[in-house]
TORDREN-150052 format. One record per atom (N, C-alpha, C): x, z, y. Coordinates in nm, 3 decimals. Last residue first. Layout:
N
<rec><u>X</u><w>Z</w><v>Y</v></rec>
...
This chain:
100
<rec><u>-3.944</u><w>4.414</w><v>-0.312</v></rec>
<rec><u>-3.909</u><w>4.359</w><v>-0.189</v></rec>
<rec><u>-3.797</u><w>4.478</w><v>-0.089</v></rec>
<rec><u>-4.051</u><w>4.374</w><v>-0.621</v></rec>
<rec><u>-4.011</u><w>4.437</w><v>-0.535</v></rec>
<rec><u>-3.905</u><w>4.408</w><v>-0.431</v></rec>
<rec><u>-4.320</u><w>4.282</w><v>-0.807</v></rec>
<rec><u>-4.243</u><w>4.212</w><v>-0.720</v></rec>
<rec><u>-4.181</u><w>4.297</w><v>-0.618</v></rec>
<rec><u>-4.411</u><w>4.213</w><v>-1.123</v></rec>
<rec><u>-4.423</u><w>4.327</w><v>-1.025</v></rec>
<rec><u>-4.342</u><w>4.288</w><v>-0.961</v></rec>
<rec><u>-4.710</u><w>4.068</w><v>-1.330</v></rec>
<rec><u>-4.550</u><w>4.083</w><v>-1.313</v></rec>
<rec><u>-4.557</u><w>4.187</w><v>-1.152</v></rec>
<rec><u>-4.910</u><w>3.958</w><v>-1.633</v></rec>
<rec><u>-4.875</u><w>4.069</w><v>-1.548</v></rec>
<rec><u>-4.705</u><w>4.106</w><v>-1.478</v></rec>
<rec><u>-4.965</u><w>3.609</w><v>-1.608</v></rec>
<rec><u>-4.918</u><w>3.733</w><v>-1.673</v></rec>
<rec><u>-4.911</u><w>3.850</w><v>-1.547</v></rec>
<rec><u>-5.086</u><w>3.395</w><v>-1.493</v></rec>
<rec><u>-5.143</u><w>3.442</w><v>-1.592</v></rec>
<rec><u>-5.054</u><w>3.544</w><v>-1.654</v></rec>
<rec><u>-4.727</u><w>3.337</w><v>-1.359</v></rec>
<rec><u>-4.887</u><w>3.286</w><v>-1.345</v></rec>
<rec><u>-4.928</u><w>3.306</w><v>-1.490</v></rec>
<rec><u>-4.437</u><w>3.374</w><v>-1.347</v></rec>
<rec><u>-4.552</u><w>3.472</w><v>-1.312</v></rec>
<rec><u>-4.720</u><w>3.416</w><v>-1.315</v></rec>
<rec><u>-4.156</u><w>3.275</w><v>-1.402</v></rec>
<rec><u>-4.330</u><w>3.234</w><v>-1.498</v></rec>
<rec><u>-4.350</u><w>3.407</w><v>-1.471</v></rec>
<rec><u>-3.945</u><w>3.242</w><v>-1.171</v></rec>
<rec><u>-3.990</u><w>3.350</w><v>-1.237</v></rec>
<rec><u>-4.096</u><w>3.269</w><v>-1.306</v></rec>
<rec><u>-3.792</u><w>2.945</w><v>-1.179</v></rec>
<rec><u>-3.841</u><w>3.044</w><v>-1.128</v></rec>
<rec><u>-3.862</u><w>3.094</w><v>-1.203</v></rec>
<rec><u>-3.695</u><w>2.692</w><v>-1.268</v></rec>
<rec><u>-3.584</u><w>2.793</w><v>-1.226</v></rec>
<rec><u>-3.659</u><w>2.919</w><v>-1.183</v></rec>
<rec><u>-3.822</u><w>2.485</w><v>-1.229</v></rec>
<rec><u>-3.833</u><w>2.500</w><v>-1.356</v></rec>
<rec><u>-3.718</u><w>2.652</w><v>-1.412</v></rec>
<rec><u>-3.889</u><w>2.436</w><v>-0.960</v></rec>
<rec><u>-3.994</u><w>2.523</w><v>-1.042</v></rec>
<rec><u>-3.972</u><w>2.558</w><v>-1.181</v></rec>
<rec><u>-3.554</u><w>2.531</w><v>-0.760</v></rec>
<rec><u>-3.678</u><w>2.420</w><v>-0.812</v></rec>
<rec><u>-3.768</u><w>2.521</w><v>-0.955</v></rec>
<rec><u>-3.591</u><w>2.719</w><v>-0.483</v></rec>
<rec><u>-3.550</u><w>2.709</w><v>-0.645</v></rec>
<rec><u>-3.696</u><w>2.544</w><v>-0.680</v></rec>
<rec><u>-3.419</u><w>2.672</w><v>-0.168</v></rec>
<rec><u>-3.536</u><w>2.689</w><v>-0.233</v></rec>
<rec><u>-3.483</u><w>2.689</w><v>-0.435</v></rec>
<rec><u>-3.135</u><w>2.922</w><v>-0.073</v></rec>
<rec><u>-3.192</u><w>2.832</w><v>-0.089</v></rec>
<rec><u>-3.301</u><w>2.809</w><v>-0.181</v></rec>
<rec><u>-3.069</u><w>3.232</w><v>0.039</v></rec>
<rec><u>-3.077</u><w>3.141</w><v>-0.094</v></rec>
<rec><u>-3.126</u><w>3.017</w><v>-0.056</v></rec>
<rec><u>-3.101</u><w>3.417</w><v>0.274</v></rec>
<rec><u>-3.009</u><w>3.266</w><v>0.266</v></rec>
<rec><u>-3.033</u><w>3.175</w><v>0.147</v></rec>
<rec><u>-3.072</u><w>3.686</w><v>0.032</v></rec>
<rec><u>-3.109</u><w>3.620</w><v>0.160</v></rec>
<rec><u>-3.036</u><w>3.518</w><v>0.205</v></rec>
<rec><u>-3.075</u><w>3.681</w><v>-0.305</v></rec>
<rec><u>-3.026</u><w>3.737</w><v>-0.199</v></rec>
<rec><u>-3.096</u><w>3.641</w><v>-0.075</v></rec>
<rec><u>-3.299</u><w>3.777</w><v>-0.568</v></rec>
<rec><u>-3.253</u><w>3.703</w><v>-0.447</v></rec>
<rec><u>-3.183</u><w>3.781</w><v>-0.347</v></rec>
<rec><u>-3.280</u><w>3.846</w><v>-0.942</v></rec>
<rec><u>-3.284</u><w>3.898</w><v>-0.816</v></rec>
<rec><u>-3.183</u><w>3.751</w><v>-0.722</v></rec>
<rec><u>-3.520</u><w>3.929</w><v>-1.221</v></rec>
<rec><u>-3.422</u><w>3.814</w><v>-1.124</v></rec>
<rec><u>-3.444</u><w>3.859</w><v>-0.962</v></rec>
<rec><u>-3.606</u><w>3.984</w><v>-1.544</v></rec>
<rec><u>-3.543</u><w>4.029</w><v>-1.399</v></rec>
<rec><u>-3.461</u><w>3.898</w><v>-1.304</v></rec>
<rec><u>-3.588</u><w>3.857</w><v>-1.767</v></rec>
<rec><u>-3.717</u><w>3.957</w><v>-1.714</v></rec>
<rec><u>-3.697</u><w>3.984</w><v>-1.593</v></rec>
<rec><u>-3.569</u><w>3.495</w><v>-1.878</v></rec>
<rec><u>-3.506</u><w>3.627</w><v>-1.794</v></rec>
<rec><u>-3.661</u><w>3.733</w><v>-1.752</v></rec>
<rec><u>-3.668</u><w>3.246</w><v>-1.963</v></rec>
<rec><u>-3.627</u><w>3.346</w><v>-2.067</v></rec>
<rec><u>-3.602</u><w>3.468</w><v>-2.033</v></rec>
<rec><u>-3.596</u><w>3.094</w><v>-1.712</v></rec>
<rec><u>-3.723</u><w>3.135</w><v>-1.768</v></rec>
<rec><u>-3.736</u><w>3.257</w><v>-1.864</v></rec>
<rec><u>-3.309</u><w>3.021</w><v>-1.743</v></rec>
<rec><u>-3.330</u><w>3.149</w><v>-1.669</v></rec>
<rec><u>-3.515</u><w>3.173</w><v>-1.650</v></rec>
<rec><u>-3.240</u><w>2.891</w><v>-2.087</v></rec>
<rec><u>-3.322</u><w>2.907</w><v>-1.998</v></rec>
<rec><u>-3.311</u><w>3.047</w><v>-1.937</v></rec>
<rec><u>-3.061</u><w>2.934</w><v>-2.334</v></rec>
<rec><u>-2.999</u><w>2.977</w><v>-2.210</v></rec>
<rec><u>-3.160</u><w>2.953</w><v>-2.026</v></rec>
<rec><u>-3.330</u><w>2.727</w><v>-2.516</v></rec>
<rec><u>-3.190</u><w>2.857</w><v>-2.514</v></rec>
<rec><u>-3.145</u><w>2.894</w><v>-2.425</v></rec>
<rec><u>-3.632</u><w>2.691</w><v>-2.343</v></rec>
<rec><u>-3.515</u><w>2.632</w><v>-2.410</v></rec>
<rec><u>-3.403</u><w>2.758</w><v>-2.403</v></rec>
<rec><u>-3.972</u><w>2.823</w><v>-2.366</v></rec>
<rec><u>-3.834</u><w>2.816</w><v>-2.294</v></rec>
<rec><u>-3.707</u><w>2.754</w><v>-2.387</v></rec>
<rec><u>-4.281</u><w>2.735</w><v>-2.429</v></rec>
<rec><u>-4.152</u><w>2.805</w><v>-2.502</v></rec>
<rec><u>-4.022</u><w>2.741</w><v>-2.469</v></rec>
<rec><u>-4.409</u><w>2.665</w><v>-2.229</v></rec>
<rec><u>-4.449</u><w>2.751</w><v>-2.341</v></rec>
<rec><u>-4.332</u><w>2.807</w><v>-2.430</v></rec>
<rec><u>-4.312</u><w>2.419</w><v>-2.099</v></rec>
<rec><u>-4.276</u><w>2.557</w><v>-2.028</v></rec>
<rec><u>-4.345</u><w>2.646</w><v>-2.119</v></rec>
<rec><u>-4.387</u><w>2.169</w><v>-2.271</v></rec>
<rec><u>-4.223</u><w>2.255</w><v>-2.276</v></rec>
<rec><u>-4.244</u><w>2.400</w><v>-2.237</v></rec>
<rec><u>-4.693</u><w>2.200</w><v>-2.120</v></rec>
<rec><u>-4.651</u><w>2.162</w><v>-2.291</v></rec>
<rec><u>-4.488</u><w>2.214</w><v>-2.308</v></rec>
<rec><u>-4.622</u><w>2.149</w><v>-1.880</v></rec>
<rec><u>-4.690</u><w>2.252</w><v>-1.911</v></rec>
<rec><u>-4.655</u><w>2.273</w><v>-2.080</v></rec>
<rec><u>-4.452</u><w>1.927</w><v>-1.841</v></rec>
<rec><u>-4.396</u><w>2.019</w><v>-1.799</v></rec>
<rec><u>-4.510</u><w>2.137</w><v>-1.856</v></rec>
<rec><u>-4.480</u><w>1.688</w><v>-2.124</v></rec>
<rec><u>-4.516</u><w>1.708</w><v>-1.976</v></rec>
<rec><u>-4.460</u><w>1.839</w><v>-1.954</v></rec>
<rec><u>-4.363</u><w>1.497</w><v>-2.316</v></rec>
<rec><u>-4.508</u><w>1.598</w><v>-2.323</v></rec>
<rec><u>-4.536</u><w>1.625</w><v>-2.172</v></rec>
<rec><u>-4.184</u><w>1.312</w><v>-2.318</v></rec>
<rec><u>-4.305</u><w>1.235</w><v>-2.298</v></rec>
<rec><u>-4.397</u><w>1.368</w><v>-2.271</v></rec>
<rec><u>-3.877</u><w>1.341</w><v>-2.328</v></rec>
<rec><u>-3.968</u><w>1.409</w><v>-2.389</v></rec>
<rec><u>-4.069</u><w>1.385</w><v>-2.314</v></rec>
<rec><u>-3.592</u><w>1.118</w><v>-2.421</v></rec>
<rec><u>-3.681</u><w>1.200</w><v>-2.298</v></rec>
<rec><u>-3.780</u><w>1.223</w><v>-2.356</v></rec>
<rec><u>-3.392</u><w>1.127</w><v>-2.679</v></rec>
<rec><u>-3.442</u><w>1.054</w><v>-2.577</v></rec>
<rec><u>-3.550</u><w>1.183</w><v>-2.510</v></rec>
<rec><u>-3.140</u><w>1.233</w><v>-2.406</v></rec>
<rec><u>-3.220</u><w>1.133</w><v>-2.493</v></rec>
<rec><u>-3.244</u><w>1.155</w><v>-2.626</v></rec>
<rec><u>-2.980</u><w>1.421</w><v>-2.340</v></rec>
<rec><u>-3.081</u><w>1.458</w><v>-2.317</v></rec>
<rec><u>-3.162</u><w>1.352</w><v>-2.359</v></rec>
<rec><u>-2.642</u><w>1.419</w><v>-2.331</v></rec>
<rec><u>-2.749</u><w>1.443</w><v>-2.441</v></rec>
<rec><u>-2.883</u><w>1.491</w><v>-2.397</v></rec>
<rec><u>-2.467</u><w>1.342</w><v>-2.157</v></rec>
<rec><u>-2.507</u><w>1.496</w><v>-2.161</v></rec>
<rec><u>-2.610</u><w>1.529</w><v>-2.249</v></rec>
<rec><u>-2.478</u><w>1.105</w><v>-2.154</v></rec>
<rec><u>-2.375</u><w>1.192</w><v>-2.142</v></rec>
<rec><u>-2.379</u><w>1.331</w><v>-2.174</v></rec>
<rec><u>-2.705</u><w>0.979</w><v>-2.094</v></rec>
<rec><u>-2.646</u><w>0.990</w><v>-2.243</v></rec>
<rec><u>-2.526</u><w>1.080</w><v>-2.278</v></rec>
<rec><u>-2.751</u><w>1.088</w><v>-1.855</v></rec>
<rec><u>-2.847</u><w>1.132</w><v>-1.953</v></rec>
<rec><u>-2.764</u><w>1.115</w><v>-2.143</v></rec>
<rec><u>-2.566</u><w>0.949</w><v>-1.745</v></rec>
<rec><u>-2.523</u><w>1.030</w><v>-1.745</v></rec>
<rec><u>-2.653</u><w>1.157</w><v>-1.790</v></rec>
<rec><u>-2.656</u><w>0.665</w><v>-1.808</v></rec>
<rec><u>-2.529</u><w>0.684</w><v>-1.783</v></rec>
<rec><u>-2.498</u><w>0.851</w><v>-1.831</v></rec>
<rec><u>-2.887</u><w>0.704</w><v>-1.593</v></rec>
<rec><u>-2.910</u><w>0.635</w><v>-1.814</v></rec>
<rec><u>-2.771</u><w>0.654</w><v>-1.862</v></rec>
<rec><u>-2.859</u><w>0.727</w><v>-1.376</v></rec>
<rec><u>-2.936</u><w>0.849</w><v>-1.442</v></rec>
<rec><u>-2.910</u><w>0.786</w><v>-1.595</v></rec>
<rec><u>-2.680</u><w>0.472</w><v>-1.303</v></rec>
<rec><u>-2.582</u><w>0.591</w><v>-1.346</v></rec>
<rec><u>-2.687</u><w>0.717</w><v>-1.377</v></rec>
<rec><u>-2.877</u><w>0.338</w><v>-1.284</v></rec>
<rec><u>-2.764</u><w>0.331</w><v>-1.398</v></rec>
<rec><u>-2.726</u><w>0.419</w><v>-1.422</v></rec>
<rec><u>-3.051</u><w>0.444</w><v>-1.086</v></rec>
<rec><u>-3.112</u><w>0.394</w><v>-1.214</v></rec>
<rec><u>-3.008</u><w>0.425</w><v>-1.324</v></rec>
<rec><u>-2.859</u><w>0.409</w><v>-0.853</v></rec>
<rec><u>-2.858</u><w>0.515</w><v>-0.906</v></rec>
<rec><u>-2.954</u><w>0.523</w><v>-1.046</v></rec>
<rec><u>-2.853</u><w>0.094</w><v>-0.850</v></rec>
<rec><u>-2.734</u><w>0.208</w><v>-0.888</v></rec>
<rec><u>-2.769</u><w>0.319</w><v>-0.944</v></rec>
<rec><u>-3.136</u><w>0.057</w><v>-0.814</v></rec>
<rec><u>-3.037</u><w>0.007</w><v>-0.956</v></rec>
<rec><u>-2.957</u><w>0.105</w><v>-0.998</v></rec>
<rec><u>-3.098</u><w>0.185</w><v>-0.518</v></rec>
<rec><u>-3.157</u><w>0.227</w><v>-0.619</v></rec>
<rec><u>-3.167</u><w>0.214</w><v>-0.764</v></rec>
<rec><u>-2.927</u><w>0.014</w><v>-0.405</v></rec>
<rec><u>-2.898</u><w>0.131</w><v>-0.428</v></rec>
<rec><u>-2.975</u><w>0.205</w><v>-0.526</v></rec>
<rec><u>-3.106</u><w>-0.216</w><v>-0.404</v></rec>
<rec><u>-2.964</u><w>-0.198</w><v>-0.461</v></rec>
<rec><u>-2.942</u><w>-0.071</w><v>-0.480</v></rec>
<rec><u>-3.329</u><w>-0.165</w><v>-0.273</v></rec>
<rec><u>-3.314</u><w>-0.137</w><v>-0.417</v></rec>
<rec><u>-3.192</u><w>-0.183</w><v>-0.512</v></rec>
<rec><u>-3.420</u><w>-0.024</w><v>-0.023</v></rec>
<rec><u>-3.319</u><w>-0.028</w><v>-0.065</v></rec>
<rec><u>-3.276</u><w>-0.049</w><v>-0.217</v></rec>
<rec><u>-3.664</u><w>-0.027</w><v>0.023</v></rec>
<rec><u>-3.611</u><w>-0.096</w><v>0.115</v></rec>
<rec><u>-3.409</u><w>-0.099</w><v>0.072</v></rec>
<rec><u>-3.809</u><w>0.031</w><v>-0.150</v></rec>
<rec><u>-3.803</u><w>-0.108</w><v>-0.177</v></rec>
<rec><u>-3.743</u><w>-0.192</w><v>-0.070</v></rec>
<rec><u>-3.704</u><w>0.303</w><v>-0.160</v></rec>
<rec><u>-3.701</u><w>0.191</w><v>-0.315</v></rec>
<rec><u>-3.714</u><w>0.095</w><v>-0.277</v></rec>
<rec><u>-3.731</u><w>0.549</w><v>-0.062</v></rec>
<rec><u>-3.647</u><w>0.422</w><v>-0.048</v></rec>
<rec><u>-3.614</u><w>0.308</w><v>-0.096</v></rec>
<rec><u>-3.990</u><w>0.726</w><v>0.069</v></rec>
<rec><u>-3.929</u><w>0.668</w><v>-0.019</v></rec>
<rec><u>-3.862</u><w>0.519</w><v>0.008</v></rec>
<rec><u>-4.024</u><w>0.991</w><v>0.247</v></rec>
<rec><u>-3.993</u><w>0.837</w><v>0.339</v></rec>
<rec><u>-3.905</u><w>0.816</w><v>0.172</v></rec>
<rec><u>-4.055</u><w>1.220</w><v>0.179</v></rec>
<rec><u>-4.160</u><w>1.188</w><v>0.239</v></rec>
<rec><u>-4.131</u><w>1.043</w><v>0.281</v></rec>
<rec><u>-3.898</u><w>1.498</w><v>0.089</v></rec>
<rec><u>-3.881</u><w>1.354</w><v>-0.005</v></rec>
<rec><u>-4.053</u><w>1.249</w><v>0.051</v></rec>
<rec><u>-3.790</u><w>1.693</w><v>0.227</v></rec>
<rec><u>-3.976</u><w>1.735</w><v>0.121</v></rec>
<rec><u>-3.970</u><w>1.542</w><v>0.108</v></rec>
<rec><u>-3.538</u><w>1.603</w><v>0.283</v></rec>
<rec><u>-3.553</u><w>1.703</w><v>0.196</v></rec>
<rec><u>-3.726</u><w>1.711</w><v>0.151</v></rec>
<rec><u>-3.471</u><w>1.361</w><v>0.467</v></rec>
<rec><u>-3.567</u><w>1.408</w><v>0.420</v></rec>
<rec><u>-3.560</u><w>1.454</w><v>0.311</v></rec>
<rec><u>-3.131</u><w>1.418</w><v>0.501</v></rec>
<rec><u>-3.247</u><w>1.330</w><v>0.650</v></rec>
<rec><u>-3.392</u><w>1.361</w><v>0.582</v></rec>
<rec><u>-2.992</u><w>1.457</w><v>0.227</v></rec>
<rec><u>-3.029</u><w>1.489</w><v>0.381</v></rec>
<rec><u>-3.070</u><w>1.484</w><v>0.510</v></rec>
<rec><u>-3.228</u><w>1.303</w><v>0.043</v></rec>
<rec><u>-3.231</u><w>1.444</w><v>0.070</v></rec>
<rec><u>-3.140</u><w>1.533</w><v>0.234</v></rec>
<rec><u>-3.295</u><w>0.981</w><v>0.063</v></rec>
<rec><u>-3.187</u><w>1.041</w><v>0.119</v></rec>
<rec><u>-3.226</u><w>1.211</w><v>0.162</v></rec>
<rec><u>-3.475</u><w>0.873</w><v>-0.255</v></rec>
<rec><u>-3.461</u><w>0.941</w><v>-0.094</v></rec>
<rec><u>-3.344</u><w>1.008</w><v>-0.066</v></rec>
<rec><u>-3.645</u><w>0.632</w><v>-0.431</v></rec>
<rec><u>-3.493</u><w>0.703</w><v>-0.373</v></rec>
<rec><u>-3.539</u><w>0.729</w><v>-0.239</v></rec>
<rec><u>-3.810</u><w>0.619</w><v>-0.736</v></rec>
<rec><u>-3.848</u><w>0.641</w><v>-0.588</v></rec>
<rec><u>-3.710</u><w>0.685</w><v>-0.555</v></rec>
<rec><u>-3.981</u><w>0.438</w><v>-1.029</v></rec>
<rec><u>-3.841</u><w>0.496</w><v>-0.963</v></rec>
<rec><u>-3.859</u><w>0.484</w><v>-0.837</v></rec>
<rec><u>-4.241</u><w>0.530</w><v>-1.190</v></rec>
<rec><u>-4.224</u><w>0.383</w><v>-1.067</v></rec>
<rec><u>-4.097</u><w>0.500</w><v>-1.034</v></rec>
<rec><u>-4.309</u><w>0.452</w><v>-1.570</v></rec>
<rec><u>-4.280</u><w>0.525</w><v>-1.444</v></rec>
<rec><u>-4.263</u><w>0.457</w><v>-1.280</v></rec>
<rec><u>-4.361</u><w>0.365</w><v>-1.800</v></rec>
<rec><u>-4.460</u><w>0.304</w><v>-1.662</v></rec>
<rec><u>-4.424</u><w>0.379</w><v>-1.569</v></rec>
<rec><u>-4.176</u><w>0.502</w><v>-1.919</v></rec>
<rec><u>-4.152</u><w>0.298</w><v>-1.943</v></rec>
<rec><u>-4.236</u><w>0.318</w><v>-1.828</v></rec>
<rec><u>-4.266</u><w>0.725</w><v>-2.048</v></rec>
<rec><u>-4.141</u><w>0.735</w><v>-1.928</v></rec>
<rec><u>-4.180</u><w>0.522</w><v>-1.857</v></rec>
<rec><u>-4.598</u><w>0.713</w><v>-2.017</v></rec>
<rec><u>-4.520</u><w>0.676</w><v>-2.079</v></rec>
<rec><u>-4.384</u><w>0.681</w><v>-1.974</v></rec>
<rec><u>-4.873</u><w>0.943</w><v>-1.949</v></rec>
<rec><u>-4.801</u><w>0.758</w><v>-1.950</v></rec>
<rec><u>-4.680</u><w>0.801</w><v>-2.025</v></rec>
<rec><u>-5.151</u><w>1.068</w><v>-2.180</v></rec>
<rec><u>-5.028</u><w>1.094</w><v>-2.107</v></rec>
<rec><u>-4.953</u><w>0.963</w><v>-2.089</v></rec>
């Protein structure tokens, strides 16, 4: 598994490209410092150091406290916007029922 340290930092302007397809890093890497600082800034802020090296399959086994993973039921309204993956239902390899 790498290491947070060999990561490569990527900036995109989400409103002009939302599926994050035109990275901004090396045309903009002032801005990108910036926002560097202020993720180490506001990681310490909120206590999430240090960062957990396992990977997303290794955590998603056993949900953190208030996780909406932890939920049996979840309901959408129309219009929602997309969910990021760590916000969805865990329907893969289990038995689940989807009513529309």
């Amino acid at each position: 598994m790498a290491s947070f340290d060999d990561d490569k930092w990527e900036l995109y302007h989400h409103d002009t490209d939302f599926s994050e397809c035109n990275d901004l890093a090396e045309e903009r890497p002032e801005q990108l410092q910036k926002m560097v600082s202020r993720f180490w800034v506001e990681a310490g802020k909120y206590d999430v150091l240090p960062l957990d090296d396992n990977g997303f399959a290794y955590r998603a086994k056993i949900p953190r406290p208030g996780s909406p993973r932890r939920r049996a039921t979840f309901t959408y309204y129309p219009g929602m916007a997309h969910l990021p993956i760590a916000a969805v239902p865990p329907v893969m390899n289990r038995a689940h029922r989807i009513t529309a």
